[in-house]
MARLO-949274 format. One record per residue (C-alpha): residue number from 1; chain; x, y, z. Coordinates in nm, 2 decimals, always signed. Layout:
@nr: NUM | kette: A | px: X | py: Y | pz: Z
...
//
This chain:
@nr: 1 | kette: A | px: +0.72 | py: -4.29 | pz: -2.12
@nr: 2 | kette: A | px: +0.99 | py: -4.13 | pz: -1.91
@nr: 3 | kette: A | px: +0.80 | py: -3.98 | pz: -1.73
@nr: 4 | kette: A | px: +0.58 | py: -4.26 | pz: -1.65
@nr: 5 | kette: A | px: +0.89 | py: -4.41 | pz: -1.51
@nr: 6 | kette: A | px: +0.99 | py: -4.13 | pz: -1.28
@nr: 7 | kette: A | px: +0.62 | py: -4.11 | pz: -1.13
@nr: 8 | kette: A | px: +0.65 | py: -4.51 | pz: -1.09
@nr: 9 | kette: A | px: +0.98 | py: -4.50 | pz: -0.91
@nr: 10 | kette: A | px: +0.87 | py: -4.20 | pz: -0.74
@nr: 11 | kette: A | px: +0.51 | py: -4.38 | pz: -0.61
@nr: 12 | kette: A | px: +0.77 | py: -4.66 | pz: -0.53
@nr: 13 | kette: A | px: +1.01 | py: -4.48 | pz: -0.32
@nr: 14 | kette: A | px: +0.72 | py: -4.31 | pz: -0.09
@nr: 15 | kette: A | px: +0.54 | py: -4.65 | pz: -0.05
@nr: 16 | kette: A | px: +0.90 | py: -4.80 | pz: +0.06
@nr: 17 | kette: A | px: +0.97 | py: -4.50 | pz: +0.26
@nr: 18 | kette: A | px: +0.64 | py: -4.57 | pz: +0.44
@nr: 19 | kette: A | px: +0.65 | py: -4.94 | pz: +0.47
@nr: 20 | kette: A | px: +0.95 | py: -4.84 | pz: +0.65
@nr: 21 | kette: A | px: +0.83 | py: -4.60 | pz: +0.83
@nr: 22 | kette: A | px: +1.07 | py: -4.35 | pz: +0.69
@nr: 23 | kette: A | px: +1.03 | py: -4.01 | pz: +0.60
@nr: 24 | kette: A | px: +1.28 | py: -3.85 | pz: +0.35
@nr: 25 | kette: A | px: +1.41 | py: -3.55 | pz: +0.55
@nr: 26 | kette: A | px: +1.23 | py: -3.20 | pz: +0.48
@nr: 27 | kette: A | px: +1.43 | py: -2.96 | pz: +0.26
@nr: 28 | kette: A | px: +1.64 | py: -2.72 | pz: +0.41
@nr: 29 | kette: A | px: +1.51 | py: -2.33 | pz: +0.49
@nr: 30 | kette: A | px: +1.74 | py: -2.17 | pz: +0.25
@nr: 31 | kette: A | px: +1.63 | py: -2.45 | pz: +0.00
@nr: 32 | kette: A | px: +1.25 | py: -2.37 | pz: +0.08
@nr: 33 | kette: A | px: +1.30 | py: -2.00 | pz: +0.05
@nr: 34 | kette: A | px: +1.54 | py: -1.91 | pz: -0.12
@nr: 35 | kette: A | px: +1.36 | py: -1.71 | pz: -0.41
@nr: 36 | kette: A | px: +1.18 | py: -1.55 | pz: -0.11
@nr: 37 | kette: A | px: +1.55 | py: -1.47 | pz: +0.04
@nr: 38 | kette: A | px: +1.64 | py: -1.36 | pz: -0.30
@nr: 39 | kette: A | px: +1.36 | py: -1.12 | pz: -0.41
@nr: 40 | kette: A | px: +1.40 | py: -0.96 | pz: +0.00
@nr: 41 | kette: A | px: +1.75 | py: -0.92 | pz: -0.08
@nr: 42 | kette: A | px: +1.67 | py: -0.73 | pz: -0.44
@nr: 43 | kette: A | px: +1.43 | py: -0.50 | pz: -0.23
@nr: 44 | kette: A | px: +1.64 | py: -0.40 | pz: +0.04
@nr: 45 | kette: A | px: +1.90 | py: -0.35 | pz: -0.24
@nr: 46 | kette: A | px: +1.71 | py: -0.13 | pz: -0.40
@nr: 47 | kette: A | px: +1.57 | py: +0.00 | pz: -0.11
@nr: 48 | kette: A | px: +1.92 | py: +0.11 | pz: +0.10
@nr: 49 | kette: A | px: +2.05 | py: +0.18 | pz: -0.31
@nr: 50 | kette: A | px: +1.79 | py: +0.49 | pz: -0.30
@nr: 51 | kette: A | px: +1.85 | py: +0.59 | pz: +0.10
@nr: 52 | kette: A | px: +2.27 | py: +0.60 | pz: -0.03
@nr: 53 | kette: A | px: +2.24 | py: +0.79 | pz: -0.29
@nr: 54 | kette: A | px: +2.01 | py: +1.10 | pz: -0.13
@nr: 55 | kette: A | px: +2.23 | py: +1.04 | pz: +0.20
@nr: 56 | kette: A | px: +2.56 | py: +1.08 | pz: +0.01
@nr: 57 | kette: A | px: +2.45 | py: +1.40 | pz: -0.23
@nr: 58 | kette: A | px: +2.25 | py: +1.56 | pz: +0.05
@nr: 59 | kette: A | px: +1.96 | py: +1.48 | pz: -0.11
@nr: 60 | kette: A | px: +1.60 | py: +1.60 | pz: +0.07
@nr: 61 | kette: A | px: +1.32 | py: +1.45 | pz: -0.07
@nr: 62 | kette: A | px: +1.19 | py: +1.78 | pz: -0.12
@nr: 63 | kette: A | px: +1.53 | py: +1.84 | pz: -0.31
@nr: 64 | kette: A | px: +1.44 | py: +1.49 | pz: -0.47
@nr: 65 | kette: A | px: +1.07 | py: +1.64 | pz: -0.55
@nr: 66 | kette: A | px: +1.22 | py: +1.97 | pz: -0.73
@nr: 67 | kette: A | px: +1.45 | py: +1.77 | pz: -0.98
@nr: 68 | kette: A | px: +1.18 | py: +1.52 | pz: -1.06
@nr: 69 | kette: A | px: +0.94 | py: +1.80 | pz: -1.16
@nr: 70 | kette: A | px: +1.24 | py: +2.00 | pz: -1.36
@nr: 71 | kette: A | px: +1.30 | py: +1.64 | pz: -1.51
@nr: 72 | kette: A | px: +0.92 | py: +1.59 | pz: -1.61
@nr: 73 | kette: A | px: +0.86 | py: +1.92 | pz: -1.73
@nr: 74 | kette: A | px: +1.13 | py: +1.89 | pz: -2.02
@nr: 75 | kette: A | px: +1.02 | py: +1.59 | pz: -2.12
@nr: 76 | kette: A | px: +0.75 | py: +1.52 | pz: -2.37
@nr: 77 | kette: A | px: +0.65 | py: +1.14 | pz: -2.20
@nr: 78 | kette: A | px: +0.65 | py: +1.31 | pz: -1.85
@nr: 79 | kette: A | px: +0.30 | py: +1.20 | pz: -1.78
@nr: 80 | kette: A | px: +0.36 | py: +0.81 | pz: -1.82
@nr: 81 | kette: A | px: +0.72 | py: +0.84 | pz: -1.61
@nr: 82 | kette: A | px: +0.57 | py: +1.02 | pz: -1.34
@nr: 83 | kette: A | px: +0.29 | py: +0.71 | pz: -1.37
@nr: 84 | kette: A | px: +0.60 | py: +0.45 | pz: -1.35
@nr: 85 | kette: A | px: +0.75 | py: +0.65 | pz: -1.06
@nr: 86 | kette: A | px: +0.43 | py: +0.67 | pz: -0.88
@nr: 87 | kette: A | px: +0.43 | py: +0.29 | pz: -0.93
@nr: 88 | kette: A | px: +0.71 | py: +0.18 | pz: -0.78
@nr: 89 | kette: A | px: +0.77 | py: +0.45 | pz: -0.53
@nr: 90 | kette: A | px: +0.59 | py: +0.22 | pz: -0.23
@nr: 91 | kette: A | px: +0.93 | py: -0.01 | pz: -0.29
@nr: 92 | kette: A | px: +1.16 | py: +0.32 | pz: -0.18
@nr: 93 | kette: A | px: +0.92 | py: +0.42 | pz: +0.06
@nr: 94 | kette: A | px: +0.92 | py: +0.78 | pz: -0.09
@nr: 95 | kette: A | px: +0.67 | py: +1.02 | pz: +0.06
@nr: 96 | kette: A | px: +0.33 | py: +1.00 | pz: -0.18
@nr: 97 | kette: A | px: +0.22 | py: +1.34 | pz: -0.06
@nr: 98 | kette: A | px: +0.50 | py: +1.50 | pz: -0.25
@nr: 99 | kette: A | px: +0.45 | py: +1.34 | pz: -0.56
@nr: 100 | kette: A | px: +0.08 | py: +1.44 | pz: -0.58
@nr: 101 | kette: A | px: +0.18 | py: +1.78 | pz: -0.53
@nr: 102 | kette: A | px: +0.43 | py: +1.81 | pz: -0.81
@nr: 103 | kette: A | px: +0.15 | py: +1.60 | pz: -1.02
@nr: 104 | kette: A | px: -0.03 | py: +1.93 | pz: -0.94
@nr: 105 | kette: A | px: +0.23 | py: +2.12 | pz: -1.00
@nr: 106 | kette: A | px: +0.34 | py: +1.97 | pz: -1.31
@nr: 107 | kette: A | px: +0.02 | py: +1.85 | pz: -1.49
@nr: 108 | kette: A | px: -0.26 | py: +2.08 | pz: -1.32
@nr: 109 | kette: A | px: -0.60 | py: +1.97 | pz: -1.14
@nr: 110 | kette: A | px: -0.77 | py: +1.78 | pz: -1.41
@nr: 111 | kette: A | px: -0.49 | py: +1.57 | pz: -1.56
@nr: 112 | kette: A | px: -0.29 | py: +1.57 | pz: -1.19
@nr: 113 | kette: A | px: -0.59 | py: +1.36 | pz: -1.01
@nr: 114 | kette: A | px: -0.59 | py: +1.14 | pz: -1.30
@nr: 115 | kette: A | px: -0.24 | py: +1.02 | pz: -1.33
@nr: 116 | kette: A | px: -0.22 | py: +1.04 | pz: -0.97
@nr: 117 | kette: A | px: -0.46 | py: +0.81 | pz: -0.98
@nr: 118 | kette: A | px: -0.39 | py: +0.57 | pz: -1.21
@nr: 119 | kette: A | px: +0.01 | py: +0.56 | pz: -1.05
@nr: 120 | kette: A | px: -0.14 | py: +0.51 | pz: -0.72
@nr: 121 | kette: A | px: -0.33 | py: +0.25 | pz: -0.77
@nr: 122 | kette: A | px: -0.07 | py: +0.09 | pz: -0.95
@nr: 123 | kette: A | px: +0.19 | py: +0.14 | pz: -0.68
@nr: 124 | kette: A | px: -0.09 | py: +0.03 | pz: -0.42
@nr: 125 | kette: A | px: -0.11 | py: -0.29 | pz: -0.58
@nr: 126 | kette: A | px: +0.25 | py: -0.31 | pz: -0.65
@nr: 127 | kette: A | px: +0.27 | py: -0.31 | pz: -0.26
@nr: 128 | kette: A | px: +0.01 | py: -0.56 | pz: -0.21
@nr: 129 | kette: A | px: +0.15 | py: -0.80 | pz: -0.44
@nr: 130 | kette: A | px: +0.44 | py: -0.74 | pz: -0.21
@nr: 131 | kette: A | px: +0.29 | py: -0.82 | pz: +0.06
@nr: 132 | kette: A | px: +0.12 | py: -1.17 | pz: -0.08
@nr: 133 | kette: A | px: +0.42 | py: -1.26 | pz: -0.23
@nr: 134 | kette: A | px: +0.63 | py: -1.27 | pz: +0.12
@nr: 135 | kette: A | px: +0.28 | py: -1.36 | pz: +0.32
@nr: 136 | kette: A | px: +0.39 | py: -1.69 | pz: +0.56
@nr: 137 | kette: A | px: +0.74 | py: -1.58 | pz: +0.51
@nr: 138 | kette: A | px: +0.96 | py: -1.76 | pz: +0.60
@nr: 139 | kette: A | px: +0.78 | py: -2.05 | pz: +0.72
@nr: 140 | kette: A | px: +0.41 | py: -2.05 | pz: +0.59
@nr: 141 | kette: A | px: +0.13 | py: -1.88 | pz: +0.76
@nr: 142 | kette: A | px: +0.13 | py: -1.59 | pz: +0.92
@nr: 143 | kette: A | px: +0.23 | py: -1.67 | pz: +1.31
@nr: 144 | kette: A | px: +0.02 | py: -1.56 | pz: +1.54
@nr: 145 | kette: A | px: +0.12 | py: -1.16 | pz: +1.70
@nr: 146 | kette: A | px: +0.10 | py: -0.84 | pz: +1.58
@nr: 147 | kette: A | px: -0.16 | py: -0.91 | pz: +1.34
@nr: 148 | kette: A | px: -0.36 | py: -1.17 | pz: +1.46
@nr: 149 | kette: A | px: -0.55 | py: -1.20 | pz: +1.79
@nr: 150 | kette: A | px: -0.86 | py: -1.09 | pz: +1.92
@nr: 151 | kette: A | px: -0.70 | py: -0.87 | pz: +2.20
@nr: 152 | kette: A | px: -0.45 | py: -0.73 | pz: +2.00
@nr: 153 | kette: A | px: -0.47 | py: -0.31 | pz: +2.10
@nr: 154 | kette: A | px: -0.28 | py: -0.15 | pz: +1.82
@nr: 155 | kette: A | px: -0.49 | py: +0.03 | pz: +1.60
@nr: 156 | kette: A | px: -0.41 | py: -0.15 | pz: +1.30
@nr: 157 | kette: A | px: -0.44 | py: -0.47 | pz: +1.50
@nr: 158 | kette: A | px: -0.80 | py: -0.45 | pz: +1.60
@nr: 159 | kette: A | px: -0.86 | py: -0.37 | pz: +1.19
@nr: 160 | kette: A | px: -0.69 | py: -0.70 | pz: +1.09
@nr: 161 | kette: A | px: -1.00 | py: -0.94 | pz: +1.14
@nr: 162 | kette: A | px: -1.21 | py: -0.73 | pz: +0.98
@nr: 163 | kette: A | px: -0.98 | py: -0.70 | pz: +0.72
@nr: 164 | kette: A | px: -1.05 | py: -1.05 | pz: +0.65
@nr: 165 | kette: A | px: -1.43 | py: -1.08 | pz: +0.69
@nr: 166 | kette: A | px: -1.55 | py: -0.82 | pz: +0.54
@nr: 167 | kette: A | px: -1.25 | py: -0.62 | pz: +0.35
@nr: 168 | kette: A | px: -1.38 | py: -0.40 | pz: +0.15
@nr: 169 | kette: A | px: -1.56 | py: -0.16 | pz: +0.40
@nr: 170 | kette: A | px: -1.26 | py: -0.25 | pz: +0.63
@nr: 171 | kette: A | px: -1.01 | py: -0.09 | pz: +0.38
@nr: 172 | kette: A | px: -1.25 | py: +0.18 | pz: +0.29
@nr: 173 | kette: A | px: -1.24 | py: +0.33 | pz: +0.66
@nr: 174 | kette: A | px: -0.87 | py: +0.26 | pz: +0.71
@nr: 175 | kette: A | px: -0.80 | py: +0.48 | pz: +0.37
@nr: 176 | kette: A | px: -1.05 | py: +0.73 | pz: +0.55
@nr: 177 | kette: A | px: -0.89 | py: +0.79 | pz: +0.90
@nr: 178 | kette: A | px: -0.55 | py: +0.81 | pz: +0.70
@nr: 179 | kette: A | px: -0.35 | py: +0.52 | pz: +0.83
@nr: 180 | kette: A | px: +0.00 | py: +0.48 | pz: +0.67
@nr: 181 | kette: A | px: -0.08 | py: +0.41 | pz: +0.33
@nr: 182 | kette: A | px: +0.22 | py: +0.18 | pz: +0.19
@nr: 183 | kette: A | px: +0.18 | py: -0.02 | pz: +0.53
@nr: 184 | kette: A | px: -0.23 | py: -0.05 | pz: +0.45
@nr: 185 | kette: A | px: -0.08 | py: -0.17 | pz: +0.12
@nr: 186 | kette: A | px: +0.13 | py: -0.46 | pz: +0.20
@nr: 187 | kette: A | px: -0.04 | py: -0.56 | pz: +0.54
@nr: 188 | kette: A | px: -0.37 | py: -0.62 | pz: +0.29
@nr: 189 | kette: A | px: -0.15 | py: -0.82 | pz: +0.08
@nr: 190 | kette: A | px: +0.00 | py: -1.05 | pz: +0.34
@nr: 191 | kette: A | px: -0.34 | py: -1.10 | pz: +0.48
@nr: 192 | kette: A | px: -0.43 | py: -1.21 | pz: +0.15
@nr: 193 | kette: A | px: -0.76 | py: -1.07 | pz: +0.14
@nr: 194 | kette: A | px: -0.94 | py: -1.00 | pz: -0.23
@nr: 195 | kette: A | px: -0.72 | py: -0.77 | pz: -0.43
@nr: 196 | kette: A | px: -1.11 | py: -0.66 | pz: -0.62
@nr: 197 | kette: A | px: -1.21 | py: -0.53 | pz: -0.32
@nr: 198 | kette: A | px: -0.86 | py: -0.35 | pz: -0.21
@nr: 199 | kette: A | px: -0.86 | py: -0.21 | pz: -0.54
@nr: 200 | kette: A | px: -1.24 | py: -0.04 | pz: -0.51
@nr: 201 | kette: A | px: -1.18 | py: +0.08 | pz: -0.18
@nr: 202 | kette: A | px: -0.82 | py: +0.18 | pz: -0.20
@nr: 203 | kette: A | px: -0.95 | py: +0.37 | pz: -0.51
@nr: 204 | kette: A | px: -1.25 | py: +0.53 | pz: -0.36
@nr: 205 | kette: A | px: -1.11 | py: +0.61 | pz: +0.01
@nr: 206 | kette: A | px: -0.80 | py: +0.80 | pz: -0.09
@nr: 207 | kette: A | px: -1.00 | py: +0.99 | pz: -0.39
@nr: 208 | kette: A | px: -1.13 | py: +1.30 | pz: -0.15
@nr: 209 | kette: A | px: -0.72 | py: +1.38 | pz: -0.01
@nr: 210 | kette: A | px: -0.62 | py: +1.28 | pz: -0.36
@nr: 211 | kette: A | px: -0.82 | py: +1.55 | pz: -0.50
@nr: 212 | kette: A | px: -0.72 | py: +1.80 | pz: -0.22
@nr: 213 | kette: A | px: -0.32 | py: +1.76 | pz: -0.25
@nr: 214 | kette: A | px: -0.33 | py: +1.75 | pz: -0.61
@nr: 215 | kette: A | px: -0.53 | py: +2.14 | pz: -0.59
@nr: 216 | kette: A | px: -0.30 | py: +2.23 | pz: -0.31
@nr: 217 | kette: A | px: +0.00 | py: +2.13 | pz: -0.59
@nr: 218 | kette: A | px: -0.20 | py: +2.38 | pz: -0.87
@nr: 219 | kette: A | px: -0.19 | py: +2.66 | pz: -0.66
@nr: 220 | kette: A | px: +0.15 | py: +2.67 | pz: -0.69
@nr: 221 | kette: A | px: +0.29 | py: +2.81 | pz: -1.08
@nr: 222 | kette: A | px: +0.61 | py: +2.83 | pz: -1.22
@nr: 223 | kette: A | px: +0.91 | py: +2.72 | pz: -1.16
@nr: 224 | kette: A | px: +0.97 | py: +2.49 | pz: -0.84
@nr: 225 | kette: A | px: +1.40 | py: +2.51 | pz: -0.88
@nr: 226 | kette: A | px: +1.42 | py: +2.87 | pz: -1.02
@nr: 227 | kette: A | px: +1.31 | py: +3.09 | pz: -0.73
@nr: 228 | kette: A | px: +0.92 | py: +3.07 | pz: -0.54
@nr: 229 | kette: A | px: +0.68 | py: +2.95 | pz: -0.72
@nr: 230 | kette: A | px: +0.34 | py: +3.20 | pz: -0.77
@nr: 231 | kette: A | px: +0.06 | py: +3.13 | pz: -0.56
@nr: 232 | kette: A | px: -0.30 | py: +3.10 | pz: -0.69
@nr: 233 | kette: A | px: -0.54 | py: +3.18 | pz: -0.35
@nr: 234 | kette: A | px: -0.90 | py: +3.03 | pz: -0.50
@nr: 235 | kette: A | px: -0.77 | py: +2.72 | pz: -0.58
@nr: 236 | kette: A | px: -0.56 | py: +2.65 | pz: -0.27
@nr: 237 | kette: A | px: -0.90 | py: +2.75 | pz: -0.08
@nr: 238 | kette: A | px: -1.13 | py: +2.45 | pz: -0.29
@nr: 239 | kette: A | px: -0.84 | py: +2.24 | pz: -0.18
@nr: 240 | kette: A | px: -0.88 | py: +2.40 | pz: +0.16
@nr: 241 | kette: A | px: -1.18 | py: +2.29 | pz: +0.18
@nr: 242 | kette: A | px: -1.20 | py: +1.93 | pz: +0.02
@nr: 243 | kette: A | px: -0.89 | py: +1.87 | pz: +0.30
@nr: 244 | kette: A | px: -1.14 | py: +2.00 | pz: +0.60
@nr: 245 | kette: A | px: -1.39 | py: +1.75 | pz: +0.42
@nr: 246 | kette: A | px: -1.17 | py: +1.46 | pz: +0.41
@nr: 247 | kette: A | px: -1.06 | py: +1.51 | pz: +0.81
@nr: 248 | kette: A | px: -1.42 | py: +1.53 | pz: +0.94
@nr: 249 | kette: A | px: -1.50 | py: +1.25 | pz: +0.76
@nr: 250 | kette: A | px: -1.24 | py: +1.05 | pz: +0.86
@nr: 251 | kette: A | px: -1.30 | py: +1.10 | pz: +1.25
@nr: 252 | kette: A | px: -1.66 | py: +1.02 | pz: +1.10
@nr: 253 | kette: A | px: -1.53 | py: +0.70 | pz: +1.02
@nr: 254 | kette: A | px: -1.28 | py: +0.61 | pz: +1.28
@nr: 255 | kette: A | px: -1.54 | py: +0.63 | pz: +1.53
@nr: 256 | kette: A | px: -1.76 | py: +0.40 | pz: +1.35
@nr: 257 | kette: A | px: -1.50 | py: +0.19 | pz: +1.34
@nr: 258 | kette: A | px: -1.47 | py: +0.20 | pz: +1.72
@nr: 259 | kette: A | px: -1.82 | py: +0.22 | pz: +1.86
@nr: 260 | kette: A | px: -1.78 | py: -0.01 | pz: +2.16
@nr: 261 | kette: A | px: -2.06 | py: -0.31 | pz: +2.23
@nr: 262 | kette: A | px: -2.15 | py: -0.27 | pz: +2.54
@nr: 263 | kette: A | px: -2.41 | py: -0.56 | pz: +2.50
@nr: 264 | kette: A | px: -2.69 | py: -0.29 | pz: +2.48
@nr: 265 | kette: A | px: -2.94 | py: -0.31 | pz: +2.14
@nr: 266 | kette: A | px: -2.75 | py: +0.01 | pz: +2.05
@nr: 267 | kette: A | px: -2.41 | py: -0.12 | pz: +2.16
@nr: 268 | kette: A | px: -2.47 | py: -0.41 | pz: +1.97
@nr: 269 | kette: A | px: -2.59 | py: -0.21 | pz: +1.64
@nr: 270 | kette: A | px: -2.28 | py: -0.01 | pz: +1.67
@nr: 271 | kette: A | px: -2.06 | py: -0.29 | pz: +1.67
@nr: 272 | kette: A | px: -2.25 | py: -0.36 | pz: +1.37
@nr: 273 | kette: A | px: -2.17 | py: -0.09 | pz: +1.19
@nr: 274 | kette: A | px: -1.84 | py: -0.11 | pz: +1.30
@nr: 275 | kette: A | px: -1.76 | py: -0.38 | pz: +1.14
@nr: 276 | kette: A | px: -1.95 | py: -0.24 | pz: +0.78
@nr: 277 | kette: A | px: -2.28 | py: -0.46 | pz: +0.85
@nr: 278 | kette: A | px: -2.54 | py: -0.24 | pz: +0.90
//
């Protein structure tokens, strides 16, 4: 019954306010956004927290790398902490490359793709759930610039429509040609595109320099904070080799991705398959 009141009064104030021809005035910005404001200012807390604490103990982050693999190696739950690291490592920006090398490292070929993996993917979507969260910020949709536009000539720019219409494919070949991964991550998620689809291709695009990192990492025994580690030639060449893979077949797909149109049947077909249609 109370509530039936408050809709009544409130049905009765918006039918005054427009008999009127008054609006009630539009809540303030901080009022709008403020759990927006709040949740950027956790981030860049925890974000400059990190970056002052390596700055002020002279901390590398391949100094960084060697005390998180000491740290794992003693500990009996290492696998799922270097999955939670992995996780959230997209919201301190740390360098992903290093920690799939210490997941080689630490955990071998087999067992380093997997939790590499699994804490990827986790951290990718961590990122994009960034990005959807903030997407409009501060003041709805996206407005039009850097990532909308037909003539836009970055090269992330000219991906962001097809990132829209046909995501999947689109996300595959920006995985392929290697473009930043954590800014892939939360540009997908401000776009709000389908997470399904970032997910698959995210998954299956980074797989081939997944796999090659995470040998490169088991070449390397021993260990990483007590003197040089020892060095295993056969499986750094398979790695080798999966890495020359992965680079041929990204300029593979970046020139898909760029085949002009020229208005020629061919031009036309390229343009096609540029855009993951044919």
């Amino acid at each position: 019954m109370e509530n039936e009141g408050m809709e009544t009064s409130a049905k009765g104030t918006d039918q005054q306010a427009a008999s009127t021809g008054i609006r009630p005035a539009p809540a303030s910005f901080w009022r709008r956004n403020a759990h927006k404001v709040a949740a950027l200012c956790f981030w860049l807390l925890v974000l400059g927290g990190y970056q002052w604490y390596a700055w002020s103990h002279g901390l590398s982050s391949l100094d960084a790398l060697r005390r998180l693999v000491d740290l794992l190696s003693r500990s009996a739950s290492g696998p799922l902490l270097f999955i939670v690291l992995y996780a959230v490592r997209p919201l301190v920006l740390f360098p992903a490359t290093l920690l799939t090398l210490g997941a080689g490292m630490l955990f071998g070929p087999v067992f380093g793709v997997i939790y590499t993996v699994v804490g990827s993917n986790s951290g990718a979507l961590i990122a994009y759930a960034v990005g959807r969260y903030f997407a409009g910020y501060p003041l709805g949709p996206a407005p039009a610039g850097p990532l909308q536009g037909d003539r836009a000539d970055g090269l992330l720019q000219r991906y962001t429509e097809r990132l829209r219409t046909n995501s999947f494919m689109t996300v595959l070949t920006m995985r392929f040609v290697f473009l930043p991964y954590d800014l892939v991550n939360y540009v997908a998620g401000f776009l709000r595109i389908d997470w399904k689809a970032f997910l698959l291709a995210t998954a299956l695009g980074s797989l081939p320099a997944t796999v090659a990192v995470v040998l490169a990492g088991a070449s390397l025994h021993g260990d990483l904070g007590r003197g040089a580690p020892r060095f295993d030639g056969r499986v750094f060449a398979v790695s080798a080799v999966i890495l020359v893979a992965s680079l041929v077949l990204s300029r593979w797909a970046k020139r898909r991705s760029e085949a002009p149109n020229d208005g020629s049947p061919m031009g036309e077909r390229a343009a096609h398959v540029a855009n993951g249609k044919g």
